[in-house]
N, C-alpha and C positions, 0 to 999 in steps of 0.2 A: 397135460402139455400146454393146453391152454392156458389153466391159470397159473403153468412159470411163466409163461410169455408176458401177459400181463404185469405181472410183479415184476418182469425184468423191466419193463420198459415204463413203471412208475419210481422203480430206482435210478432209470437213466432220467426221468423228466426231474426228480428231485435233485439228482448232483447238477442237472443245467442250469435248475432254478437259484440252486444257492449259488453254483457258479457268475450268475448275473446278478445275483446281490450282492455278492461280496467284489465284482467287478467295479459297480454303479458306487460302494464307498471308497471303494481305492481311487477311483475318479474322483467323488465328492473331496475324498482327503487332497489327493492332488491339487484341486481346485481353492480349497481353504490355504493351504501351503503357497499358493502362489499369491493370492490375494494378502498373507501375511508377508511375505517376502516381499512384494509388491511396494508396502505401506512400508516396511521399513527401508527400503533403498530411498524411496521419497525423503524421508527423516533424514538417512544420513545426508540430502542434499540439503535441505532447509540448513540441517548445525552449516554444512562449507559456507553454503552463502552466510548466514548470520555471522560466520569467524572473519569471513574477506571484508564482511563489510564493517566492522568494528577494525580491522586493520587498516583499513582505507580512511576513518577518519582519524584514527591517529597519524596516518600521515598528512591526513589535512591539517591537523593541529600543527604538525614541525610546520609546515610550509605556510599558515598563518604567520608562526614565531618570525621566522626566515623574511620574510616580508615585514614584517614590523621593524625587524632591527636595522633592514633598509631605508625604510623610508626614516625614522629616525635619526638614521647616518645622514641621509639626503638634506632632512630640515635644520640638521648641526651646522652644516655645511653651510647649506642657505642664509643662516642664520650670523654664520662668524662673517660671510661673504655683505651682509648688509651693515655690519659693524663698522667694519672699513668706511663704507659709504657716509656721504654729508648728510647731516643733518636734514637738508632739506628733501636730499632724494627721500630718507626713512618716512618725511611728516606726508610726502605724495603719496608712498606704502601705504600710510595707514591710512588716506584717505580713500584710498582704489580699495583696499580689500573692504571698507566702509559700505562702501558702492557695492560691492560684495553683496555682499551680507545683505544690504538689501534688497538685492535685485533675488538671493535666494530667497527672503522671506516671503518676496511678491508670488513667486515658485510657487512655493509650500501653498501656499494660500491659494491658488488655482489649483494645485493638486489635491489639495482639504478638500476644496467643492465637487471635484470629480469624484472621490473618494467616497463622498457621502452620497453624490447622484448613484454612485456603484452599488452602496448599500442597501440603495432606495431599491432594488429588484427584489430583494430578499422580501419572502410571500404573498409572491405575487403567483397565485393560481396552484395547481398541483400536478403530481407526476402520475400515470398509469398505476405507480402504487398506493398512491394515496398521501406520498410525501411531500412538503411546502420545497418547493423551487427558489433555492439560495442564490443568490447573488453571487459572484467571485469572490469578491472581498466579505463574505457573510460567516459566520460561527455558527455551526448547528450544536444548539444545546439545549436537549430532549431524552428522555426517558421512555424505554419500551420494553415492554415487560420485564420490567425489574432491570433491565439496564441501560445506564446513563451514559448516555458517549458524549462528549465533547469532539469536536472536528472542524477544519477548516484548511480551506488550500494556501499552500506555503508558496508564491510563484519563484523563488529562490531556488528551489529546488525541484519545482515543477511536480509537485506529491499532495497528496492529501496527506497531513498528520494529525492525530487526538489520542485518545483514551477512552477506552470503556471500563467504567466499574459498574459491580455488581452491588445492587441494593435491596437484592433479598437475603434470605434466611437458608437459601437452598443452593448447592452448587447449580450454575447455569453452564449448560453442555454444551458443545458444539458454538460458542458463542463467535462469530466473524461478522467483517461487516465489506458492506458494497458499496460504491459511487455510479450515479445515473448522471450521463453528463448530457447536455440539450443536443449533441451534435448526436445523439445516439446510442454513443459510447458506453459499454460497463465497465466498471474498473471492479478489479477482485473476483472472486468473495478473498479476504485473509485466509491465513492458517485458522482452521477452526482449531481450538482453546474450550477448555473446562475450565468454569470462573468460578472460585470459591464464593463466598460469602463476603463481601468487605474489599473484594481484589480486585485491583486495577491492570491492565493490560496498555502496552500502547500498538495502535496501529497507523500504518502507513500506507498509501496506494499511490502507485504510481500513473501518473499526467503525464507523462514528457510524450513532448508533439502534439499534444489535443489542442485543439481551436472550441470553445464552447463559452455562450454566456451565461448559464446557470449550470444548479447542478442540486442532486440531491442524494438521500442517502439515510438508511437505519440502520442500527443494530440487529441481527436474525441472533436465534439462539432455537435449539432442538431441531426437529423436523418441523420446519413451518410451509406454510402450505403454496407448494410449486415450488420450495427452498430447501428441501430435503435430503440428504448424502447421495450426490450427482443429479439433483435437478437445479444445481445454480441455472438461471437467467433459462431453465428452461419453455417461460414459457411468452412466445410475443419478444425473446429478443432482439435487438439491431446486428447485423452485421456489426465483427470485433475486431475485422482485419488479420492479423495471424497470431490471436489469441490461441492457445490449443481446446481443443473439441472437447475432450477429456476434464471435465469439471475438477476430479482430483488432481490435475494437476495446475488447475490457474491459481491458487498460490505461490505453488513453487515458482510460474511463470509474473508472476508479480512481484517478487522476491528480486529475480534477475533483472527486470526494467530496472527496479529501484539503486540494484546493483551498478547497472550501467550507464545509468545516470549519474552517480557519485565517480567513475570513475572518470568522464567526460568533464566535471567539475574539478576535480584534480590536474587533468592536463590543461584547463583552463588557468587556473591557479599558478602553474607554471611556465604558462604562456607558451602552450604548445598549441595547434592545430589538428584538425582531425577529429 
């Protein structure tokens, strides 16, 4: 009687135990399924933004056109309207727009000096990562581990723009890149990107509203160290204001700046407000 008891009660301890194992992988499954689903809802966001905003500058493009063929009308006009006019009025034109033109040249030429004083910041000291502290108006162009980024801020569109190519032999994984701006500020990481051999990428981060006089910035590529899948900026970062927490999603969240800054350019373009 004893040893059924026994035996009954190592075949109830065995159907518990496979019970909690086979429990612990349907969770485990569960949890893989969601973290795929996860990453692909993300993706279907990135394609919307990248469609809206390839549609946004084509309509920047019309409304370029649209403008052009205005003011064109306007100098036609201008132009048959000075026709009419004496002689002498046209010879005072051309001497006023003369004045013009000089007085821009004189412009230019204090804006040249300022420009070059702007440049003059460019490395001067370094950043917590070890990168040279650019200027606003400066071009970062440097190579890190096998990739070459070109980059610099566009104040037109309030963005960091460049390209990274890859100059090894090997594809470079997870390749993204970040902006350190003086006020604190991080911008990014991008969408991390798998760079072939020879392949170029372009990147973009969005600025709109920062106040900063320099700024810096590298290429990451694989797990680098405190830069690894969700340790962006984890380590010593600044307050980002209402960046989201969730490192997977601050491309997506850089995506949309970029978004909504092109479309503020648009309503400006048509001389709307708001």
């Amino acid at each position: 009687m004893k040893k059924l008891t026994a035996i009954t009660a190592l075949i109830v301890l065995s159907v518990a135990v496979v019970g909690i194992t086979a429990g612990t992988q349907e969770v485990r499954a569960e949890n893989d399924n969601a973290v795929s689903t996860r990453a692909g809802d993300i993706e279907i966001l990135h394609e919307l933004i990248r469609e809206s905003r390839s549609d946004l500058k084509t309509l920047q493009v019309l409304a370029n056109s649209v403008e052009k063929k205005r003011n064109r009308g306007s100098r036609e006009r201008g132009e048959s309207h000075e026709g009419r006019e004496g002689r002498g009025e046209h010879a005072e034109g051309r001497e006023g727009r003369r004045e013009h033109a000089e007085g821009r040249e004189r412009g230019e030429g204090h804006e040249g000096r300022e420009g070059r004083e702007g440049r003059g910041e460019s490395g001067e000291g370094g950043d917590e990562e070890g990168g040279t502290r650019m200027g606003i108006d400066a071009t970062w162009d440097n190579t890190r581990n096998g990739a070459h980024m070109v980059i610099a801020y566009d104040a037109s569109s309030q963005s960091f723009k460049g390209v990274v190519e890859n100059t090894t032999q090997k594809t470079l994984e997870d390749v993204r890149v970040e902006v350190h701006l003086s006020n604190g500020t991080e911008l990014g990481p991008t969408k991390r990107t798998d760079l072939e051999p020879g392949h170029k990428i372009d990147v973009e981060l969005s600025a709109a509203g920062e106040r900063f006089s320099w700024w810096t910035t590298h290429p990451e590529s694989g797990s680098e160290e405190g830069h690894g899948p969700g340790h962006e900026g984890s380590e010593g970062e600044a307050d980002s204001g209402n960046r989201p927490t969730d490192p997977e999603l601050r491309p997506l969240y850089n995506e949309l700046m970029l978004l909504r800054n092109e479309i503020k350019n648009i309503r400006k373009s048509f001389g709307l407000r708001g």
